[in-house]
C-alpha positions as CSV (number, residue, x, y, z in Angstrom):
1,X,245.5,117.8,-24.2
2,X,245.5,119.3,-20.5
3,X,244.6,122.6,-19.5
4,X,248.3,124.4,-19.4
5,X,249.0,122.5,-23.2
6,X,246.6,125.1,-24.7
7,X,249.6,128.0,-26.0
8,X,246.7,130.6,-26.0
9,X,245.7,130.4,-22.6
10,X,249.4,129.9,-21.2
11,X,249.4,133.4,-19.7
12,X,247.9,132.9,-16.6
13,X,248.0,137.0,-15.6
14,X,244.1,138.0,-15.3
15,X,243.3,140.5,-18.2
16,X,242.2,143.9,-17.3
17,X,238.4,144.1,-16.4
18,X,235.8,147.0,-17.4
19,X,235.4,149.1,-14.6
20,X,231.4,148.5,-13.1
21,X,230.4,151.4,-14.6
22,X,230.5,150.9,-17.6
23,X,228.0,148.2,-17.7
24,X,229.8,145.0,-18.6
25,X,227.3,142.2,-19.4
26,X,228.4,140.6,-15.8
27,X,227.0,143.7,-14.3
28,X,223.8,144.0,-15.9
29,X,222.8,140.3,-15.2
30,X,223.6,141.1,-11.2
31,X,221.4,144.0,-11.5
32,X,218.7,141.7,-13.3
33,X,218.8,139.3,-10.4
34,X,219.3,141.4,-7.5
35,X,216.1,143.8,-8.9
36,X,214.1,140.5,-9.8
37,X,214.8,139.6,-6.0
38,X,213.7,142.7,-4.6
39,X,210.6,143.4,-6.7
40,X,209.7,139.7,-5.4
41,X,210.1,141.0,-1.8
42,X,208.6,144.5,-2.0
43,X,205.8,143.9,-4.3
44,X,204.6,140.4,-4.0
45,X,205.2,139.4,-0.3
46,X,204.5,136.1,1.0
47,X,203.3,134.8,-2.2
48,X,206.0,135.0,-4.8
49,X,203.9,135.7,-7.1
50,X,207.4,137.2,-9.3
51,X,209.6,133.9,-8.5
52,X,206.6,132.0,-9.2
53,X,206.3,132.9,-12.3
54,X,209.9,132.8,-13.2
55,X,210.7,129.0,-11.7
56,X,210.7,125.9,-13.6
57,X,207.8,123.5,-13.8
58,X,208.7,119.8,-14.3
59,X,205.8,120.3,-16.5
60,X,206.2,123.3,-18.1
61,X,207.5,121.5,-21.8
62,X,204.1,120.2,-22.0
63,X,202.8,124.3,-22.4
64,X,205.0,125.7,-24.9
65,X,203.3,129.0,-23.5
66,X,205.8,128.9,-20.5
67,X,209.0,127.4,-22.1
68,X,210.0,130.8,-21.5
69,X,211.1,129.1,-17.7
70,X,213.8,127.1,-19.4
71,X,215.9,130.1,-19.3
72,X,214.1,132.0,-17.0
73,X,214.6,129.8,-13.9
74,X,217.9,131.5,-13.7
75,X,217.2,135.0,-13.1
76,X,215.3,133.6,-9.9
77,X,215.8,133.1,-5.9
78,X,214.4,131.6,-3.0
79,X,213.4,134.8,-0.9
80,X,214.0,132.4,2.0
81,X,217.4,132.0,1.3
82,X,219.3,135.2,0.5
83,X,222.7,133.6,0.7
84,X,221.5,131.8,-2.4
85,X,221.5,134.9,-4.6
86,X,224.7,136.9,-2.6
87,X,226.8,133.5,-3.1
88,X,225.7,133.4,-7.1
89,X,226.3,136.8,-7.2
90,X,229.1,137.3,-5.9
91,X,230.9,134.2,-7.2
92,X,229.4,136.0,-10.9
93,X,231.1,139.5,-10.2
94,X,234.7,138.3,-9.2
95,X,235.5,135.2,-11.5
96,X,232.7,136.4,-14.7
97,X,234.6,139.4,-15.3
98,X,237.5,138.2,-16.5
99,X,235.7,135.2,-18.4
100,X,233.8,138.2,-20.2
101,X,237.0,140.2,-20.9
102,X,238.5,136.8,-22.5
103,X,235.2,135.9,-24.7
104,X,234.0,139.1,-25.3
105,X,230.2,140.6,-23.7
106,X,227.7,139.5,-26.0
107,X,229.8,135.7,-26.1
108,X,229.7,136.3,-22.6
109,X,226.4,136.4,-22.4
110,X,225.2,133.1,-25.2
111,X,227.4,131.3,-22.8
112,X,225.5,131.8,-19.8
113,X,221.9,131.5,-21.1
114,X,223.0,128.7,-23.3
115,X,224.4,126.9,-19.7
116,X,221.2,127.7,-18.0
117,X,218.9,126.8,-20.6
118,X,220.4,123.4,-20.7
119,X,220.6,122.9,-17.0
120,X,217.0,123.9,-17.3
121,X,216.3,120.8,-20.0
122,X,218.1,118.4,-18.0
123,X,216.1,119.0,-14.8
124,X,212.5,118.9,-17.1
125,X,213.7,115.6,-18.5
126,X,214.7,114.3,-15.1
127,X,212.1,115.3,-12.7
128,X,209.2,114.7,-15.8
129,X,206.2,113.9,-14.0
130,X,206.7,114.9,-10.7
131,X,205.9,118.0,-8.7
132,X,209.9,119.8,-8.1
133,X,210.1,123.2,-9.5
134,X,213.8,124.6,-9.6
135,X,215.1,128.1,-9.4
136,X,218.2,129.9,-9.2
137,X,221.6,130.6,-11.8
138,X,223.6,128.1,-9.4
139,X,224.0,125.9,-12.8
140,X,225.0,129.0,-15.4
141,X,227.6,130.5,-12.6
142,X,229.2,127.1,-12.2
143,X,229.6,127.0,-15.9
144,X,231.2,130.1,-15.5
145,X,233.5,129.6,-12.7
146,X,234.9,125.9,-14.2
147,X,235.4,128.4,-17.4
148,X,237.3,131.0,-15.7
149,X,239.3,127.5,-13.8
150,X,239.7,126.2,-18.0
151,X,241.4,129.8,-19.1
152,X,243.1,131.1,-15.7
153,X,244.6,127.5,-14.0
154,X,247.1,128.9,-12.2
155,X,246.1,132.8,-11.0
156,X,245.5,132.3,-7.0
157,X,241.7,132.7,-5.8
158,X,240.9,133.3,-2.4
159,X,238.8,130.3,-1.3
160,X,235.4,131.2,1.0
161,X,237.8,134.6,0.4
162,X,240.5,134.0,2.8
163,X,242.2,130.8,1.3
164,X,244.4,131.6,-0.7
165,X,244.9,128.8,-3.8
166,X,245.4,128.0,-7.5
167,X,242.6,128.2,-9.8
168,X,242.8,124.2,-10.5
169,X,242.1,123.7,-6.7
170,X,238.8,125.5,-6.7
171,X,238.2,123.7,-10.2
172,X,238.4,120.6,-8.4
173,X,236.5,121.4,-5.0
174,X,234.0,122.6,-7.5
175,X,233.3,118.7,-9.0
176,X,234.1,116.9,-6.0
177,X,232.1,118.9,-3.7
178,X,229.0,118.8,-6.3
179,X,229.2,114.7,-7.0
180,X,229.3,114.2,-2.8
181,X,226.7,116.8,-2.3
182,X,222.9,115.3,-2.0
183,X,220.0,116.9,-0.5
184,X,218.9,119.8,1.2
185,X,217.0,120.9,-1.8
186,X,219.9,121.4,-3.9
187,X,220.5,121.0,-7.8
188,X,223.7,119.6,-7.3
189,X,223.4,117.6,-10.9
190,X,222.1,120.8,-12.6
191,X,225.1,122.6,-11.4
192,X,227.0,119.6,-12.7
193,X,225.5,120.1,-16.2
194,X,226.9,123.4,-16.1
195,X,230.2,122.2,-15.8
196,X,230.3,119.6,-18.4
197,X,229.4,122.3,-20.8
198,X,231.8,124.6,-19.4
199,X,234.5,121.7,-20.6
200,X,233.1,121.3,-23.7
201,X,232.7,124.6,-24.9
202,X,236.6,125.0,-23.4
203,X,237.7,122.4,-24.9
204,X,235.9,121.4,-28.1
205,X,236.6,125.5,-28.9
206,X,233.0,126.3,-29.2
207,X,231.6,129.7,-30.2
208,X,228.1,130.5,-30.2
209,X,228.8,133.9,-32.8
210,X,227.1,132.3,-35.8
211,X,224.2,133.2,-33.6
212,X,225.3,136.8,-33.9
213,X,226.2,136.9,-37.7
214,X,223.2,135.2,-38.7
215,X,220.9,137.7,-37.2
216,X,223.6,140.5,-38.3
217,X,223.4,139.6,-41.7
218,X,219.1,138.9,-41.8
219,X,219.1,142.7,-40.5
220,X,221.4,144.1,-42.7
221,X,219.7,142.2,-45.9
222,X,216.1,143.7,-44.3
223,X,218.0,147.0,-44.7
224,X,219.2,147.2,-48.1
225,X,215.5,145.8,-49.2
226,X,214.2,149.0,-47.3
227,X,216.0,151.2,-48.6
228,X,214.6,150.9,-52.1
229,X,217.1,152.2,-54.9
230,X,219.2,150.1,-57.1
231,X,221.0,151.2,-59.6
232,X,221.6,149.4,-63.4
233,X,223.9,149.4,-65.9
234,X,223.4,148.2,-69.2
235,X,226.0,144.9,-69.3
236,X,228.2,146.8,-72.3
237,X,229.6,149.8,-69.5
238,X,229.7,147.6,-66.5
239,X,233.4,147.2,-65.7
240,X,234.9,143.9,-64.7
241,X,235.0,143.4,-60.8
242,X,237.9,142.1,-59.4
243,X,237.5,138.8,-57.0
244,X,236.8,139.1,-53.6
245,X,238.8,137.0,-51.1
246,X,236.8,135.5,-48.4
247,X,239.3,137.4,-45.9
248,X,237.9,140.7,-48.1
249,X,234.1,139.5,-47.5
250,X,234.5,139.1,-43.9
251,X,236.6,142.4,-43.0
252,X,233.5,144.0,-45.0
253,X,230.8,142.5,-42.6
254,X,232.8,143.0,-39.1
255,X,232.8,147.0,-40.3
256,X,229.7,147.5,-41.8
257,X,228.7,145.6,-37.8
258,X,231.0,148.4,-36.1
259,X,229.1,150.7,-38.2
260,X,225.5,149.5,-37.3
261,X,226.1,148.6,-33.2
262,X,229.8,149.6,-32.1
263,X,232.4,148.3,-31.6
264,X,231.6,146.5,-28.3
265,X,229.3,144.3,-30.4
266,X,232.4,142.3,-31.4
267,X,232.6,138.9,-30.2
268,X,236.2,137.7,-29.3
269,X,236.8,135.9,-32.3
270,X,235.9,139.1,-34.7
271,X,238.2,141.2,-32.9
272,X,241.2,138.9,-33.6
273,X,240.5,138.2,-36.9
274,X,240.4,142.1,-37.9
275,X,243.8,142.2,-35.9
276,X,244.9,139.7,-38.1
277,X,243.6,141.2,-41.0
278,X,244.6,144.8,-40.6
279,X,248.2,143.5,-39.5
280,X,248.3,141.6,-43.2
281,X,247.2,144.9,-44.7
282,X,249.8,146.9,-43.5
283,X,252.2,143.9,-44.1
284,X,251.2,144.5,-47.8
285,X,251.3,148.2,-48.3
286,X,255.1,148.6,-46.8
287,X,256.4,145.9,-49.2
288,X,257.9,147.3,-51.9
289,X,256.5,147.6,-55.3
């Protein structure tokens, strides 16, 4: 199946983005990265002590202490090279946008880290032994712009922004460029990670919101245990209940989630089930009896 087969994704017109302030998950990680970068600058100087701490070790999977640098390798830049963080930056704000308005914020955002986090496995495994530390979100934006290639093939981008050309094109200067590239102290294969998983989460329609529901559903089963009342009655007065549909169960949980963290907490999968599932409703109340 190519990439203009997919019926959903046929529509090629960008859909409307949040407005920057209003805090869309694309913003907040620029703001994390650009702050990160400047509190390296101002307050540690020469030595790096911030970036330092952020980077990953080749070594760092033999301290599970610092396995926190799988992830947190991306929220870090070369204060030698500020082109490195305005070219991830940048490329972030104007395609992650409209990938975030597509998957939703918080699916969004388990894309990214998940895309960095194995980038960050990949280059432990590969450079095990040795003395290479790697920094930088090249690997989790290039996961993100081969996304926003997968869902939008055909909306024109404007190459080094003043080329104008198709989506595909960029998709494909994207690869190419990254298999030809070698040295200069560049990931090029971590960035290459990032786009295999960007084709198989696009393809093999992945969806990281069981992460969500699971922790959704711990919290709200915490809750109930908290709140300590429960009411009995004897088996003789309880009336028969009648079954629950699994379509039932699920329309409770997405509401009761509205309830507890709004309703920007969907991912993009919840909100089009509960349009599918208020559109049966009504379906069934204006039939006739």
């Amino acid at each position: 199946m190519g990439i203009h087969d997919r019926s959903y994704y046929r529509d090629d017109r960008l859909p409307a983005v949040a407005p920057w302030d209003q805090r869309s998950m694309v913003s907040i990680l620029i703001i994390v990265n650009v702050a990160l970068f400047v509190a390296n600058f101002v307050l540690t100087g020469r030595s790096n002590a911030i970036t330092n701490s952020l980077a990953l070790d080749p070594e760092v999977m033999s301290r599970p202490w610092q396995w926190y640098r799988v992830v947190s390798y991306g929220f870090a830049h070369s204060s030698r090279d500020v082109m490195h963080i305005v070219f991830n930056m940048a490329s972030l704000y104007f395609l992650g946008r409209s990938v975030e308005e597509r998957y939703g914020k918080w699916e969004f955002l388990r894309f990214y880290l998940v895309a960095i986090a194995l980038g960050g496995l990949y280059w432990t495994a590969k450079t095990w032994g040795g003395t290479q530390g790697m920094l930088g979100a090249s690997g989790g934006v290039t996961a993100v712009c081969m996304l926003f290639v997968f869902c939008f093939p055909r909306v024109e981008v404007l190459l080094m922004g003043v080329i104008p050309v198709p989506a595909w094109v960029l998709g494909i200067l994207i690869i190419g460029g990254n298999i030809l590239g070698g040295g200069g102290g560049v990931a090029y294969d971590v960035h290459l990670v990032g786009a295999a998983f960007a084709t198989l989460y696009f393809y093999g329609n992945l969806n990281f919101s069981f992460i969500e529901n699971f922790t959704d559903n711990m919290r709200m089963s915490w809750r109930k245990k908290q709140s300590g009342f429960k009411v009995h009655r004897p088996q003789e007065f309880q009336e028969p209940e009648a079954p629950v549909s699994k379509d039932e169960t699920e329309a409770d949980r997405i509401l009761a989630k509205i309830h507890q963290l709004g309703q920007d907490s969907l991912t993009a999968a919840e909100r089009k089930f509960m349009e599918s599932y208020s559109r049966r409703v009504r379906e069934r109340r204006s039939r006739p009896d």
